[in-house]
FIFI-761632 format. One line per 10 residues: number of its first residue (from 1); their letters; for each residue x negated, y, z negated of C-alpha. Coordinates in steps of 0.1 Angstrom, whole numbers, plus 5000, padded with zeros to 4 digits. Layout:
NUM = A = X Y Z  ...
end
This chain:
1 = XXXXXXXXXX = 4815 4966 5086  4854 4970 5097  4860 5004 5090  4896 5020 5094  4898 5057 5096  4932 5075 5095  4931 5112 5113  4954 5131 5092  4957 5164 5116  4995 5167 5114
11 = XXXXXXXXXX = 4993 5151 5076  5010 5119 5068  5039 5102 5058  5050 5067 5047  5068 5060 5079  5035 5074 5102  5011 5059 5081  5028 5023 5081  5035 5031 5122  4997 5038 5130
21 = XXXXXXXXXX = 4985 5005 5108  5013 4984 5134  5001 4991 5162  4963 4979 5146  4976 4945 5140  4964 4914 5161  5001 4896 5155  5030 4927 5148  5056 4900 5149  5048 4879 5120
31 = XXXXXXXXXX = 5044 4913 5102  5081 4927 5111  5093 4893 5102  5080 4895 5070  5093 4933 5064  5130 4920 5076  5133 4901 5055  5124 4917 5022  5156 4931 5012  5189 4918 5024
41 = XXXXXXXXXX = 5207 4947 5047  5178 4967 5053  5161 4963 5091  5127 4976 5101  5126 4985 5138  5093 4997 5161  5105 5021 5189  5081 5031 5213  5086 5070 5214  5065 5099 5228
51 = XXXXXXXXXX = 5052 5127 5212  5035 5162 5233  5031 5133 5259  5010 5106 5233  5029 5075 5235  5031 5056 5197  5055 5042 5172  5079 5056 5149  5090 5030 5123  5128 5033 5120
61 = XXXXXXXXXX = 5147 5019 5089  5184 5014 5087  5204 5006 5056  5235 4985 5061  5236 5005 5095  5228 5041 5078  5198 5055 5095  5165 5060 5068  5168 5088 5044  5206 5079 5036
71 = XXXXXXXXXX = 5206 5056 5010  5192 5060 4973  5194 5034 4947  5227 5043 4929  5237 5022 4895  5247 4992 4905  5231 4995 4942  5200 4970 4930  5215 4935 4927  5243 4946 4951
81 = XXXXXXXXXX = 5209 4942 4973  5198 4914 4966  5230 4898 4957  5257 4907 4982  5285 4884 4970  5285 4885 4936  5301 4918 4930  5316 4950 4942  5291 4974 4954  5294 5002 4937
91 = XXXXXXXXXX = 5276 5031 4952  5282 5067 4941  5271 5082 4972  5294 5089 5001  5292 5088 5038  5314 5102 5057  5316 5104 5097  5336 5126 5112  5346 5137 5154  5317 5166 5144
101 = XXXXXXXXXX = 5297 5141 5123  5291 5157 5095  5270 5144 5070  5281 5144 5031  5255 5132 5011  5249 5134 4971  5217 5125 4960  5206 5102 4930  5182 5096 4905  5160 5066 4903
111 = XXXXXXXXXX = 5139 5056 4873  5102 5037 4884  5116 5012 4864  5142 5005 4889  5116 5009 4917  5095 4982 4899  5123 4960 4894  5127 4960 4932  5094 4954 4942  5091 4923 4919
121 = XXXXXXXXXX = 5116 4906 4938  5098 4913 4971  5084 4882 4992  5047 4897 4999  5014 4884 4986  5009 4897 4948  4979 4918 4963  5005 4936 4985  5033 4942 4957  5004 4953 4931
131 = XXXXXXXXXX = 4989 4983 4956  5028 4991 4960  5032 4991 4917  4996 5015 4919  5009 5040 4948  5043 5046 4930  5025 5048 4895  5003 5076 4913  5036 5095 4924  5053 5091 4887
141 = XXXXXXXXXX = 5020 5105 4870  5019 5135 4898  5058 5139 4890  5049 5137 4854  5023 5168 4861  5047 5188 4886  5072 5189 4862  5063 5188 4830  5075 5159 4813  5068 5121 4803
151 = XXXXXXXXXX = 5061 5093 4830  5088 5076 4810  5112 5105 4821  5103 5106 4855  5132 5102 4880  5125 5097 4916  5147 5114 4941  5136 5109 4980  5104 5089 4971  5129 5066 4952
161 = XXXXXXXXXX = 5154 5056 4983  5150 5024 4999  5135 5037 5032  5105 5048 5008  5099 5016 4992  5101 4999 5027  5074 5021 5041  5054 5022 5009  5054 4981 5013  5047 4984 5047
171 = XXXXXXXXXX = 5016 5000 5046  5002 4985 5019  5014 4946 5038  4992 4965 5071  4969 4973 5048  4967 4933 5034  4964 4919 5070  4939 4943 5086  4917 4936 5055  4890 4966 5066
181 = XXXXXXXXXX = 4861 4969 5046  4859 5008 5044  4887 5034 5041  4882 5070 5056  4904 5097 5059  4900 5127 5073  4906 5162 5057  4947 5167 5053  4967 5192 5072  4994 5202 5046
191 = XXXXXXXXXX = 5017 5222 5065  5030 5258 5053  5064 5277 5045  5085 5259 5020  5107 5227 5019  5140 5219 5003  5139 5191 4984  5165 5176 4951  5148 5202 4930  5154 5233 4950
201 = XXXXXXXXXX = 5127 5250 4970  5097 5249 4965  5067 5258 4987  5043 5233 5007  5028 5210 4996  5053 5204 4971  5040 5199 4938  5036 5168 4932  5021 5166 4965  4998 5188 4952
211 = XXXXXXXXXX = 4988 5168 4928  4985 5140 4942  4959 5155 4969  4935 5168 4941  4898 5159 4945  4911 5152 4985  4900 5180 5018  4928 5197 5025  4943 5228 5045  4972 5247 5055
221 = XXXXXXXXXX = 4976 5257 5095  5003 5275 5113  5022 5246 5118  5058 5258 5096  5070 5228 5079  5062 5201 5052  5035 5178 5069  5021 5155 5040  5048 5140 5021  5038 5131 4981
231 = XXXXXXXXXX = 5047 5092 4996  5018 5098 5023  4992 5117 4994  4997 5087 4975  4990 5061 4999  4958 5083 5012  4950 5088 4973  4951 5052 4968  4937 5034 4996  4912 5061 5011
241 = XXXXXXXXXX = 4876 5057 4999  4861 5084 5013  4874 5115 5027  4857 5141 5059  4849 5138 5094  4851 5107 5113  4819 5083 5105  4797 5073 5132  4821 5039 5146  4827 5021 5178
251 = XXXXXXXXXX = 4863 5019 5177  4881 4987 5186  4917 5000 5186  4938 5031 5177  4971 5029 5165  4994 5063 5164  5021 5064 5140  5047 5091 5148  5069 5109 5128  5104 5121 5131
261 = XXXXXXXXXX = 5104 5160 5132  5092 5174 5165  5064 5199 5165  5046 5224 5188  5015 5197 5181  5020 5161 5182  5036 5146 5152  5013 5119 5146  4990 5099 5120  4960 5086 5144
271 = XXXXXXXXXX = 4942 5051 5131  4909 5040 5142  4895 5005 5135  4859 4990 5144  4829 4990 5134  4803 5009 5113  4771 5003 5100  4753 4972 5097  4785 4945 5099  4766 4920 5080
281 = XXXXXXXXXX = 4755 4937 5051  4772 4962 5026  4766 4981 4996  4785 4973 4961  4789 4983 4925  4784 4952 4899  4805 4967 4862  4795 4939 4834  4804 4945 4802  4806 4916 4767
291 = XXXXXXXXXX = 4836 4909 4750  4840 4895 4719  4875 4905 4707  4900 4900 4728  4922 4874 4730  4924 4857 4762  4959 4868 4774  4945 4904 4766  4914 4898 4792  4942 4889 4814
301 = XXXXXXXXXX = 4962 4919 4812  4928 4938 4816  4919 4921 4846  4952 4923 4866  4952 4960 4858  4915 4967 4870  4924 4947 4900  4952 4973 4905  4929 5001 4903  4908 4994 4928
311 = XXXXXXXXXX = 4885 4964 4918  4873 4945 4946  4866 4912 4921  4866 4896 4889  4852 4873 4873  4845 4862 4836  4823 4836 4818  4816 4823 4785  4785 4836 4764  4772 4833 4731
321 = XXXXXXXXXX = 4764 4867 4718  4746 4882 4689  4754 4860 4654  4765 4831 4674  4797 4850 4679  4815 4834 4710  4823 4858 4739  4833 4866 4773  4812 4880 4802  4831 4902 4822
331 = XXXXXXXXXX = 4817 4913 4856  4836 4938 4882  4829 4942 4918  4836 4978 4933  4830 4999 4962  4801 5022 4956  4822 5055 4957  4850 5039 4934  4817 5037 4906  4827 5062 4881
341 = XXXXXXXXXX = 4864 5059 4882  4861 5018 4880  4842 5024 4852  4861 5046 4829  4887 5020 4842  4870 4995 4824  4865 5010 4793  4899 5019 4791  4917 4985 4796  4888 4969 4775
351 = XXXXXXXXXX = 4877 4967 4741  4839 4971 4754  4827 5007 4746  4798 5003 4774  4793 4992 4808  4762 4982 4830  4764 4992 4866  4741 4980 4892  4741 4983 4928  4741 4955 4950
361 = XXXXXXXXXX = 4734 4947 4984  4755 4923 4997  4754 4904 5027  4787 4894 5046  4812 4874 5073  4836 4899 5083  4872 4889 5079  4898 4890 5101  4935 4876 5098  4955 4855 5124
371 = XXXXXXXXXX = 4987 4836 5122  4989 4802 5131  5024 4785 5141  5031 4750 5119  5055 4728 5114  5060 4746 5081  5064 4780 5107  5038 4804 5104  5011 4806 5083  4984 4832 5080
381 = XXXXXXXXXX = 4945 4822 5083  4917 4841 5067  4886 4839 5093  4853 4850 5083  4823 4855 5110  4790 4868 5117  4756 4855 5120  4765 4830 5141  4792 4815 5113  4824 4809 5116
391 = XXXXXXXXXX = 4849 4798 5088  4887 4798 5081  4912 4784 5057  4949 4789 5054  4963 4821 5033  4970 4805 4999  5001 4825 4991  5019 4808 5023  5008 4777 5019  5025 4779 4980
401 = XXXXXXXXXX = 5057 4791 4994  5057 4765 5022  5050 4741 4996  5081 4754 4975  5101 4753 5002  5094 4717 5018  5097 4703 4981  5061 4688 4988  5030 4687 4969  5002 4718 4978
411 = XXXXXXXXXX = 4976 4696 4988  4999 4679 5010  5010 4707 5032  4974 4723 5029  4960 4691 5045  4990 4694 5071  4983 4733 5078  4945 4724 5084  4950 4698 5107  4977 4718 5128
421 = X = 4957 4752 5129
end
């Protein structure tokens, strides 16, 4: 099976992470077209850079022509964003330059409301903005924990600027179009000392950090300085399946995502994708459960948030249960480590007070992602291969927004797409 493991030995960060999954990608130009142009002043850049003589790529935001890390999301900053001409910005931070450029810079809060709000108006596949929604849910919960108060009180500080969101999006967009089938990450170097963040200082990891990492391999080394940011934790929490040594893979490529600081070690999240196992065949988790009262806007809800936490697929079908009492059938898929935790998931955003599991083997065509230039401009295809089969069809999301934007009907430009690819 495609198998992407992410060597964590100088921790990780949003920028690394999203860095090491770019240089993975079979076409990084559609990808940093689609990241420039998800919010209007903000530009991703890839710079080649060296770190202790590795060569790799630090991802580098700028903001309106402020360099990452110097812009939060101020009252007012939001539809300023997205809506340059309609008003006066009205920004409460200040930037000033001076001959010995100095650097004035007051921070901000931001609510995960706000953060939402933003990522709802993102042009990414839904898959892409919901994994966003999940990792910054993660980071308001650990918040919540660290210091002691309700998720509804929660106010982001650096995690809530707009170079965060950008590489928060970023990784989970790599994450999207390099599709593996298995997630592993190795054990986390945290870093020691302390770090200065809005609240103060507070030692490494910092707590919410902490939290985040729990039920994760982690360790402190000599290296003095905050390695693994709680943006990084979050995004290994939520899109690592399993977490150790490196599994027995032939590795296809390796990506290195460097980071800003400079180190005695090199600064760098390492990414290795190929193969592992058996790449036709795989092992899942089948969750069924009956339903019989819940409306079906409720079953909805249920399913889009399961599908946030990690399901793999739904599906649901009419029954007739005991009494002749009309119901619903609702069946999961999961990865087999995701079994316990997909099924108290189930149980909480259902009615059902059981669930049957089962494990499956399942036999598959491994997918893979290209981009295809049309009339319409590009368009992703999903490819699927193996035992001497090979199928693709056009990404449905771009074929919808080609179709919204030609003013023609779907199966018009569908047709079009599958005769130009």
């Amino acid at each position: 099976m495609k198998t992407l493991y992410l060597e964590c030995k100088m921790g990780a960060a949003g920028d690394m992470l999203m860095a090491a999954l770019y240089e993975l990608l079979p076409d990084q130009a559609s990808f940093m077209e689609m990241m420039n142009h998800l919010i209007p002043g903000v530009r991703v850049t890839a710079r080649r850079v060296i770190t202790c003589g590795i060569a790799g790529t630090h991802m580098e935001v700028d903001i309106r022509g402020l360099q990452e890390d110097s812009c939060d999301l101020a009252d007012g900053c939001l539809n300023n964003l997205f809506h340059e001409h309609e008003h006066e910005h009205e920004h409460e931070h200040e930037h000033e330059h001076k001959h010995e450029h100095e650097h004035k810079h007051t921070h901000h809060h931001t609510a995960p409301s706000d953060i939402a709000e933003i990522l709802e108006r993102l042009n990414v596949p839904e898959k892409v903005r919901r994994n966003a929604k999940a990792v910054y849910h993660r980071i308001a919960e650990a918040e919540s924990l660290a210091h002691g108060v309700p998720v509804t009180q929660v106010h982001f500080h650096e995690v809530g600027a707009l170079d965060a969101i950008i590489d928060v999006t970023g990784v989970c967009l790599a994450m999207e179009l390099l599709h593996p089938d298995a997630v592993h990450v190795s054990p986390v170097h945290l870093g020691s000392g302390h770090v200065r963040c809005a609240h103060g200082v507070m030692p490494v990891p910092a707590p919410a950090t902490a939290f985040l990492l729990k039920g994760i391999p982690c360790y402190s080394g000599e290296i003095n300085g905050e390695l693994c940011t709680p943006t990084g934790a979050s995004l290994l929490a939520h899109f690592g399946e399993q977490f150790g040594p490196m599994p027995v893979m032939i590795p296809e490529k390796v990506g290195y995502g460097v980071g800003k600081k400079e180190f005695p070690a090199a600064n760098c999240v390492r990414a290795f994708l190929g193969q592992s196992g058996d790449p036709a065949q795989t092992d899942i988790v089948e969750l069924c459960c009956h339903i019989d009262d819940m409306t079906a806007e409720a079953l909805s809800f249920a399913s889009d948030r399961l599908m946030s936490r990690g399901a793999l697929d739904i599906s649901a079908a009419p029954i007739t249960m005991k009494k002749g009492r009309p119901g619903v059938s609702l069946t999961i898929l999961c990865r087999t480590a995701d079994e316990g935790r997909m099924a108290q998931a189930v149980l909480e955003e259902t009615t059902s007070n059981g669930v049957r599991a089962r494990r499956c083997a399942k036999y598959i065509l491994v997918p893979s992602l290209r981009t295809s230039e049309t009339t319409y401009g590009p368009i992703r295809i999903k490819c699927a291969d193996g035992m001497g089969i090979h199928r693709e069809k056009p990404e449905y999301e771009d074929v919808a927004s080609a179709a919204k934007k030609s003013g023609l009907p779907f199966q018009q430009v569908w047709n079009d797409i599958v005769r130009q690819m």
